[in-house]
DSSP file (Angstrom, degrees, kcal/mol; ACC not computed):
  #  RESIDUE AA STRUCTURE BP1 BP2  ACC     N-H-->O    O-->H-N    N-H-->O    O-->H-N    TCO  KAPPA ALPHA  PHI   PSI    X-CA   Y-CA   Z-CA
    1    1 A X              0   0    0      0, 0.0     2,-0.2     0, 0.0     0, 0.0   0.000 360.0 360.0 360.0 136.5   99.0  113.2  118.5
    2    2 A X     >  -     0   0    0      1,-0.1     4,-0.9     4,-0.0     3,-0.2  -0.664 360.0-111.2 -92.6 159.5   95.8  110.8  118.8
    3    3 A X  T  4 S+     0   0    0     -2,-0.2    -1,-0.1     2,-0.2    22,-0.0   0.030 120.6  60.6 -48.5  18.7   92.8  112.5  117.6
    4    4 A X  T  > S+     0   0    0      2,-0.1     4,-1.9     3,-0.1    -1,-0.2   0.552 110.4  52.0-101.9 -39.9   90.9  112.8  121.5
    5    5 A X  H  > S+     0   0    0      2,-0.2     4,-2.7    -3,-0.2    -2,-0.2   0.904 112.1  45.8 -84.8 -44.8   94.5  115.0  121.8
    6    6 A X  H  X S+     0   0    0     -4,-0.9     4,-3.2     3,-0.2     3,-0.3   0.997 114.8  45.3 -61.7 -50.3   93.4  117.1  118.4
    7    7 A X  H  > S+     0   0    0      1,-0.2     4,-2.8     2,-0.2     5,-0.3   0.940 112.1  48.1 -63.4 -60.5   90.1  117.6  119.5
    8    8 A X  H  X S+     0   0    0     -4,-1.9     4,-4.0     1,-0.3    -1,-0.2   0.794 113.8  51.2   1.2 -70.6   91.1  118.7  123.1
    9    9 A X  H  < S+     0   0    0     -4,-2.7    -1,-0.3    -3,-0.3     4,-0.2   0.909 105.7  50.7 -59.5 -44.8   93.6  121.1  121.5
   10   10 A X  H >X S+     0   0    0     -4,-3.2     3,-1.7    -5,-0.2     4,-1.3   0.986 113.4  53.8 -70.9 -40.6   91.0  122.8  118.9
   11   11 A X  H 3<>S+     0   0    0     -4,-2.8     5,-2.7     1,-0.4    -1,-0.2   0.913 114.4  37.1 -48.8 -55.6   88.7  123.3  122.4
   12   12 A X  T 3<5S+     0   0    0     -4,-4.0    -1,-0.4    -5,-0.3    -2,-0.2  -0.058 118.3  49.1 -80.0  29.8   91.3  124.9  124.3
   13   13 A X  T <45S+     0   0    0     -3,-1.7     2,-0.8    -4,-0.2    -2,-0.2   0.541 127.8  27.0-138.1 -91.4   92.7  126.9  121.2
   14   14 A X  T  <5S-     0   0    0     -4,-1.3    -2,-0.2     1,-0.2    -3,-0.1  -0.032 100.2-129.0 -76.7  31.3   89.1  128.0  120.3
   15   15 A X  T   5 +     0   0    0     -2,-0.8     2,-0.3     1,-0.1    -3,-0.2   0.746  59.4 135.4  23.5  49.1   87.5  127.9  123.6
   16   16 A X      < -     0   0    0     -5,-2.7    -1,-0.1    -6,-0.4    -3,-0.0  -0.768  68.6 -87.8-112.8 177.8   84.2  125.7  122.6
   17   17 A X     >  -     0   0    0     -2,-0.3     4,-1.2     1,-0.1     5,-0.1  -0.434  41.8-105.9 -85.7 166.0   83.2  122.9  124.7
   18   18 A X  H  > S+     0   0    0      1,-0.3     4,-3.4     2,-0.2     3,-0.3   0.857 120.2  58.2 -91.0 -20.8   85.0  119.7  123.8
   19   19 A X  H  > S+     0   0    0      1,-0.2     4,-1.3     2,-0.2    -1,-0.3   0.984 110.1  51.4 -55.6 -46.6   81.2  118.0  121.7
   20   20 A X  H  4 S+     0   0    0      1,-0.2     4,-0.5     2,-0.2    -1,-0.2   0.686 111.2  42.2 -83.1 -17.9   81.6  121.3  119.6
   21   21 A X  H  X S+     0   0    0     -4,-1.2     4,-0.9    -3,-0.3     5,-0.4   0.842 114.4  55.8 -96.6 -54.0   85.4  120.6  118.6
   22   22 A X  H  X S+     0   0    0     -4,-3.4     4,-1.4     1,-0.2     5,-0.3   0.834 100.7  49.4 -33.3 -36.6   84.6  117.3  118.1
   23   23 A X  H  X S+     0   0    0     -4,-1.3     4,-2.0    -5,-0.3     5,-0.5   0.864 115.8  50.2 -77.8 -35.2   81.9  117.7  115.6
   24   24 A X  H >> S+     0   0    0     -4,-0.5     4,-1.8     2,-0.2     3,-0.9   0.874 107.6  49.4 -65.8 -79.6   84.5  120.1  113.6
   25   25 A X  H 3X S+     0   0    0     -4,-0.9     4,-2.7     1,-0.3    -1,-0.2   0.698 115.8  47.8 -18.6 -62.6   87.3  117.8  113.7
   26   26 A X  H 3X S+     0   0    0     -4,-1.4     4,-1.8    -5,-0.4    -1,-0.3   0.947 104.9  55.6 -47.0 -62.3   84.8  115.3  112.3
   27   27 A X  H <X S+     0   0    0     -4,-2.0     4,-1.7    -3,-0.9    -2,-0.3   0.972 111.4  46.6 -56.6 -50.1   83.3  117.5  109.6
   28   28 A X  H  X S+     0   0    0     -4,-1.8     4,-1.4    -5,-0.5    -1,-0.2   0.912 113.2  46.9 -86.9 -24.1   86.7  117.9  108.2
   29   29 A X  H >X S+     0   0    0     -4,-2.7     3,-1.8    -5,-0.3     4,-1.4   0.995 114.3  48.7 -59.4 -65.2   87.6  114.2  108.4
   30   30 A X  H 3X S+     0   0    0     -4,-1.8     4,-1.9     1,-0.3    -2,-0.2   0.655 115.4  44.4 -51.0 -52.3   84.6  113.4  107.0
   31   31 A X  H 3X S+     0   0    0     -4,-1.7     4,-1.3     1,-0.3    -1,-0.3   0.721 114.6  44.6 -78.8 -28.0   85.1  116.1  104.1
   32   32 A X  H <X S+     0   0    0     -3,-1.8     4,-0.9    -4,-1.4    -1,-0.3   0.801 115.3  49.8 -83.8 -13.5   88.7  115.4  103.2
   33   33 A X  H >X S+     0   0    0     -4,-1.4     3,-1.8     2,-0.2     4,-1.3   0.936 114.1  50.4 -89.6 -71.2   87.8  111.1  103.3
   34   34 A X  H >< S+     0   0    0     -4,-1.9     3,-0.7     1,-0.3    -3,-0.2   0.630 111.4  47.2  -9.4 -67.9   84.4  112.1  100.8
   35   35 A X  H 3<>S+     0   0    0     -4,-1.3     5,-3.7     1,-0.3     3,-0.5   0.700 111.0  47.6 -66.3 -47.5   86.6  114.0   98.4
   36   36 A X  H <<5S+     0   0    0     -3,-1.8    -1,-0.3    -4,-0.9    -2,-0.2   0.521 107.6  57.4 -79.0  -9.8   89.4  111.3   98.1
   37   37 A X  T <<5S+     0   0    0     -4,-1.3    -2,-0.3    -3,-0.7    -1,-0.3   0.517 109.7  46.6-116.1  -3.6   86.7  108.6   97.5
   38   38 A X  T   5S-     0   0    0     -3,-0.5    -2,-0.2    -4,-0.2    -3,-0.2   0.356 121.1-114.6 -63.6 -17.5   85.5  110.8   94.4
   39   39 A X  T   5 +     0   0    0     -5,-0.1    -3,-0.2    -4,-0.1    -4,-0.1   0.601  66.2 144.3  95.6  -3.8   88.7  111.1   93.5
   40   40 A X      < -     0   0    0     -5,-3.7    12,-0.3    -6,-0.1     2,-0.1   0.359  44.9-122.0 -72.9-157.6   89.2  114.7   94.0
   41   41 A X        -     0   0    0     10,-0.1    10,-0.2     2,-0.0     2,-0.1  -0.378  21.3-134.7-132.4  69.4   92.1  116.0   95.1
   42   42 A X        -     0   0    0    -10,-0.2     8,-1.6    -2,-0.1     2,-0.4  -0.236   9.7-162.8-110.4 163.2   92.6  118.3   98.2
   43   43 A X  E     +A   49   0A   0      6,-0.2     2,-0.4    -2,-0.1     6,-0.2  -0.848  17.2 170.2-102.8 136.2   94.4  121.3   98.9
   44   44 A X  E >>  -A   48   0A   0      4,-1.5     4,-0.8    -2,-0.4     3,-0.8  -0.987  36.3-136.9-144.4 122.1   95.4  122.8  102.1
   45   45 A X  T 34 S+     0   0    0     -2,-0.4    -2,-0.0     1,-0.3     4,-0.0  -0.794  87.7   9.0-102.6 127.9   98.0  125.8  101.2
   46   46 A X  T 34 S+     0   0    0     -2,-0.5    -1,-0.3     1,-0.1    36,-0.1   0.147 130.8  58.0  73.2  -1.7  101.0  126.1  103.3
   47   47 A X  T <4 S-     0   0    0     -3,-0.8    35,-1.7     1,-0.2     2,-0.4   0.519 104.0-119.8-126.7 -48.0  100.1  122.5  105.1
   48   48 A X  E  <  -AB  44  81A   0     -4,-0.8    -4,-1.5    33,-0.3     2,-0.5  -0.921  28.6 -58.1 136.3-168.9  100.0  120.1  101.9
   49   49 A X  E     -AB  43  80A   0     31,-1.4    31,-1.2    -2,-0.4     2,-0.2  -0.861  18.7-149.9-144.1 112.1   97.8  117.8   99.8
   50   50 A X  E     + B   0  79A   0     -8,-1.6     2,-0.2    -2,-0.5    29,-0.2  -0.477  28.1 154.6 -73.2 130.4   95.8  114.9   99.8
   51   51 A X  E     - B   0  78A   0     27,-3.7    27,-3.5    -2,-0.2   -10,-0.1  -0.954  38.7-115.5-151.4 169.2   95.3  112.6   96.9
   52   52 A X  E     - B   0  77A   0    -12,-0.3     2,-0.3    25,-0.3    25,-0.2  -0.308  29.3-160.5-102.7 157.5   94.4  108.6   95.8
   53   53 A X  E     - B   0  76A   0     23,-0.7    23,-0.9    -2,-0.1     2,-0.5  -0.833  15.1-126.9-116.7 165.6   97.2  106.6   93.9
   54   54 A X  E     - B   0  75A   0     -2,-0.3     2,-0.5    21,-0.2    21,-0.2  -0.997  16.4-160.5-142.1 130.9   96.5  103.6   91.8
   55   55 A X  E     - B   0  74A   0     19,-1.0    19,-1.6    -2,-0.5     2,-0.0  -0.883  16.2-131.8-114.7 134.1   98.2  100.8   92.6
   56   56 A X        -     0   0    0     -2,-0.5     2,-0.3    17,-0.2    17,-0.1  -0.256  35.6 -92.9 -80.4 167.2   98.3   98.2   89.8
   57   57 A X        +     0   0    0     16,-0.1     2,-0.3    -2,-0.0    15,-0.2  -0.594  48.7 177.6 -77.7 145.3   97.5   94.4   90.8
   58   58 A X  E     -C   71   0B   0     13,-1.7    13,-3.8    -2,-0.3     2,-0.4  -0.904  34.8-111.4-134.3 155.9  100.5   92.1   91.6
   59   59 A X  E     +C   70   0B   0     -2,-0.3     2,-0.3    11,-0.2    11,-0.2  -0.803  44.7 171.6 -85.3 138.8  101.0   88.6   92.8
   60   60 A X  E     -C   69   0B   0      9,-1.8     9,-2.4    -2,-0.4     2,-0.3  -0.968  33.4 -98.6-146.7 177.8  102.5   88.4   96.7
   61   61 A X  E     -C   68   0B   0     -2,-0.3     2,-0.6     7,-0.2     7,-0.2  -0.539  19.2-122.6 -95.9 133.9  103.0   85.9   98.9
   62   62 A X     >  -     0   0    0      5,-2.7     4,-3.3    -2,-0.3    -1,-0.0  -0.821  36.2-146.6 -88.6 117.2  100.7   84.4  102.1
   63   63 A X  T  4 S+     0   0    0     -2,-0.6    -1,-0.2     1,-0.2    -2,-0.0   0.729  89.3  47.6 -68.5 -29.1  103.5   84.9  104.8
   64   64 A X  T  4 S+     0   0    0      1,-0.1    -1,-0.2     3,-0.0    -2,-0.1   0.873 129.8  19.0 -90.5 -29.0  102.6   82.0  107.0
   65   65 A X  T  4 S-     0   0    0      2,-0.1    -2,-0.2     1,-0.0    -1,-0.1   0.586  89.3-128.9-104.1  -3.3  102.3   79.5  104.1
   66   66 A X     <  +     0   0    0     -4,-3.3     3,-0.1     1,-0.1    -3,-0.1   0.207  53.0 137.5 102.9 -54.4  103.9   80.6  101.0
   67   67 A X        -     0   0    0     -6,-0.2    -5,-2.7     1,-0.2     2,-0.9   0.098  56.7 -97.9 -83.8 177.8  101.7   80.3   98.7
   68   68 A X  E     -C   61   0B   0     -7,-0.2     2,-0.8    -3,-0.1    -7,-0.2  -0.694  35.9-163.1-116.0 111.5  101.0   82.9   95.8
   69   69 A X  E     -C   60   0B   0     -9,-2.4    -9,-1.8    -2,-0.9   -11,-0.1  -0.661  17.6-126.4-105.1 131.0   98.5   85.1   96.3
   70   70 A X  E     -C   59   0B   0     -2,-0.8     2,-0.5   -11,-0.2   -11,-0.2  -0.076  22.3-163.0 -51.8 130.1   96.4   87.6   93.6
   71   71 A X  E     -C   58   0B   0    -13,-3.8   -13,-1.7     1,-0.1     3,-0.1  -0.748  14.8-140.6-140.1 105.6   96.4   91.2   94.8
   72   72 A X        -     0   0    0     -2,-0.5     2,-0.4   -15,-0.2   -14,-0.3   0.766  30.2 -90.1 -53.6-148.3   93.7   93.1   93.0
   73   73 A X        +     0   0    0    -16,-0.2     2,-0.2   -17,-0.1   -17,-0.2  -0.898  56.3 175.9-117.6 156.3   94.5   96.9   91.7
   74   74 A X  E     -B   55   0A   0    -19,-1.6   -19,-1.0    -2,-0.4     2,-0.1  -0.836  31.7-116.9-156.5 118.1   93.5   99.5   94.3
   75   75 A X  E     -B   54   0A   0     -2,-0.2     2,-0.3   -21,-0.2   -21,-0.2  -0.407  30.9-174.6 -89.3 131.7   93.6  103.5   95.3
   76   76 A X  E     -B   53   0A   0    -23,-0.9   -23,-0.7    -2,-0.1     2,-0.2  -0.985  23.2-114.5-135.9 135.1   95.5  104.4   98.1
   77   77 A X  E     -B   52   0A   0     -2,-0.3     2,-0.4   -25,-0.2   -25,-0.3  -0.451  31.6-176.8 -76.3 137.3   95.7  107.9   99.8
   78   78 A X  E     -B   51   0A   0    -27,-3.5   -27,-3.7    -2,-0.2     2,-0.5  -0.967  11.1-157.5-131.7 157.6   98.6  109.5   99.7
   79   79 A X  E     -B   50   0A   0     -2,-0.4     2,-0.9   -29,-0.2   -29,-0.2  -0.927   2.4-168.3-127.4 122.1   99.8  113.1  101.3
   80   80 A X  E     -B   49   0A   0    -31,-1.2   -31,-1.4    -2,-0.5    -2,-0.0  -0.883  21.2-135.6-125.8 115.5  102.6  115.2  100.2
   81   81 A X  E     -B   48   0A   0     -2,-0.9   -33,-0.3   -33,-0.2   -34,-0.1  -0.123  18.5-114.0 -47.0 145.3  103.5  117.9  102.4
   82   82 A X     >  -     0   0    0    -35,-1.7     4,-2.3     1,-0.1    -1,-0.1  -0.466  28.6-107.1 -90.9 167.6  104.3  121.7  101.2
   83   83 A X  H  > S+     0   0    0      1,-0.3     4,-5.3     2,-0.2    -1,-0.1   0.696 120.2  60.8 -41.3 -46.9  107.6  123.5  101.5
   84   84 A X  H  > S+     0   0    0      1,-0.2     4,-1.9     2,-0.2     5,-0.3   0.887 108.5  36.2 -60.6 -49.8  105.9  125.4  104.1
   85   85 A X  H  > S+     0   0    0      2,-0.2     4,-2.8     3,-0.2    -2,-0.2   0.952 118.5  49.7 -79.3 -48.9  105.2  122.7  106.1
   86   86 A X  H  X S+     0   0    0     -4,-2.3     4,-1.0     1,-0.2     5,-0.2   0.931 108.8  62.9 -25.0 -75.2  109.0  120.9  105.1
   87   87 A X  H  X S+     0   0    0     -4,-5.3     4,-3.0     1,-0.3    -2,-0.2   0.710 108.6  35.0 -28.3 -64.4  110.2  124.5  106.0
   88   88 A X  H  X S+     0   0    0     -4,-1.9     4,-2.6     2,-0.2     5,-0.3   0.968 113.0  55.2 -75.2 -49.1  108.9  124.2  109.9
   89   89 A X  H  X S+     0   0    0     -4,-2.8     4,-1.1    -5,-0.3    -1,-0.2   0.747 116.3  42.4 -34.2 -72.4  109.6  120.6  110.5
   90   90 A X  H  X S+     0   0    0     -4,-1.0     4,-2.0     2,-0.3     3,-0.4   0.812 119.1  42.3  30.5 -80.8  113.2  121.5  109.4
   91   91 A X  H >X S+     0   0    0     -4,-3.0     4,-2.5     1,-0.3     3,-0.9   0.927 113.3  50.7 -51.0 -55.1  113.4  124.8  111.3
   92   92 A X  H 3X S+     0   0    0     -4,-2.6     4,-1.9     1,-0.3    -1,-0.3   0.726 112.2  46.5 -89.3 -14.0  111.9  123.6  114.2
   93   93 A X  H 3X S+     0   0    0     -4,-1.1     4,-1.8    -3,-0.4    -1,-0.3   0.795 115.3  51.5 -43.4 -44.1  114.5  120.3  114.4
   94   94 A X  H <X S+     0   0    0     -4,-2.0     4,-3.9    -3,-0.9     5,-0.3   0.912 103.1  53.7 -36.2 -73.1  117.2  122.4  113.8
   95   95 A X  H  X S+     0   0    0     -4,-2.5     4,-1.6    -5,-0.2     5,-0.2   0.769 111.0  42.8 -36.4 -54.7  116.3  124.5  116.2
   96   96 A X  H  X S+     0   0    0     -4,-1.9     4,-3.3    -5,-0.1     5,-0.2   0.947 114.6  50.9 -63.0 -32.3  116.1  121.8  119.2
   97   97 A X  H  X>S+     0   0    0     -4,-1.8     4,-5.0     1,-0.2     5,-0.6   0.999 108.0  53.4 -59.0 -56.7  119.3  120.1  118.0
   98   98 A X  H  X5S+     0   0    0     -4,-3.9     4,-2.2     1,-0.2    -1,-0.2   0.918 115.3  42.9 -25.3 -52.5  120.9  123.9  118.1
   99   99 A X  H  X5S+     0   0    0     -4,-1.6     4,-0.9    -5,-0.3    -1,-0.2   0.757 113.0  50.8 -83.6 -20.4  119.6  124.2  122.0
  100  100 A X  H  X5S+     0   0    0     -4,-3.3     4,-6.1    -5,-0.2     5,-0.2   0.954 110.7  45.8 -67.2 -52.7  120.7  120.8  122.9
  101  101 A X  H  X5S+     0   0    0     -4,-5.0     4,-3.2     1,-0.3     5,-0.4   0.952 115.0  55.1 -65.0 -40.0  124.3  121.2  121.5
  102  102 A X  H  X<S+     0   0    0     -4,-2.2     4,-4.3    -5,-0.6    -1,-0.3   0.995 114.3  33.8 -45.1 -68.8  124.0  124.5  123.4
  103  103 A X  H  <>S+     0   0    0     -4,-0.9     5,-2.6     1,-0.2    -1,-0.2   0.942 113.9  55.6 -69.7 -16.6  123.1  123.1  126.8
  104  104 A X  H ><5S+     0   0    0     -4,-6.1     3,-0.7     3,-0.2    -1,-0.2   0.949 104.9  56.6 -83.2 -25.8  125.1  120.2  126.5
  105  105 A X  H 3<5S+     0   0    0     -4,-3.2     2,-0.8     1,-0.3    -2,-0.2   0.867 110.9  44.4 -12.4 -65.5  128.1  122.9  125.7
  106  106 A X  T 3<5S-     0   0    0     -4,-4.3     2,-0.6    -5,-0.4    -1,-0.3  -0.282 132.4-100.2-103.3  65.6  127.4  124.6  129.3
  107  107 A X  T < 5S+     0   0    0     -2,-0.8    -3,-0.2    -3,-0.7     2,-0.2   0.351  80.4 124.1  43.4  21.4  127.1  120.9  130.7
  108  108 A X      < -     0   0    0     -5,-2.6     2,-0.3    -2,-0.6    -2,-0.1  -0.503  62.7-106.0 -70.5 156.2  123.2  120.5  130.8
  109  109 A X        -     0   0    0     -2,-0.2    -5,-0.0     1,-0.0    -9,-0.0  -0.891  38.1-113.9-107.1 144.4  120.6  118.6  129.7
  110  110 A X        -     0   0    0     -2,-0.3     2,-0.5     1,-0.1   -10,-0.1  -0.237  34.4-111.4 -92.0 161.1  118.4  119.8  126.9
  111  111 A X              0   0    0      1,-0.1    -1,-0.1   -15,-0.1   -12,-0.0  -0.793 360.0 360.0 -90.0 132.5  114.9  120.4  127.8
  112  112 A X              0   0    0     -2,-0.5    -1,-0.1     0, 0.0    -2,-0.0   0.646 360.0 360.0-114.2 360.0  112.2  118.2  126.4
């Protein structure tokens, strides 16, 4: 899903016109990128949690020549998903594979 496809969806979900689901969508990027660039942490209960890592400096390599290059120390966001959220991926894989084996059982093709 692109983020023209989120915003879309939050318009037709909450029936506002698509500038007014844009500006939310925005407002919450905006809030979760802010937060991580302080350093904060956030939490989204049942969905998961955003936070920075620090990645120490290494030497690596310039691919087209070879040579060895310094690669300073840096914060990078990382997100680890809740259970809750595991849970449905899970279920809801399950769940197609379940309806595939089914229709391919009565000689069908699964619906996608």
């Amino acid at each position: 899903m692109t983020k023209a496809e989120l915003i879309e969806e939050v318009s037709r979900v909450v029936e506002m016109t698509r500038k007014d689901s844009e500006v939310i969508v925005e407002a919450i990027f905006d809030s979760i990128v802010r937060s991580l660039r302080t350093g904060d942490k956030i939490e989204i209960r049942g969905f998961g949690s955003f936070r920075t890592r620090q990645r120490q400096p290494r030497v690596g390599r310039n691919p087209k020549t070879g040579t060895r290059v310094e690669v300073p120390s840096k914060r990078i966001p990382y997100f680890k998903p809740s259970k809750e959220l595991k849970d449905l991926v899970n279920h809801a894989a399950q769940a197609a594979a379940s309806a595939g084996d089914a229709a391919s059982a009565a000689g069908e093709h699964p619906a996608f």
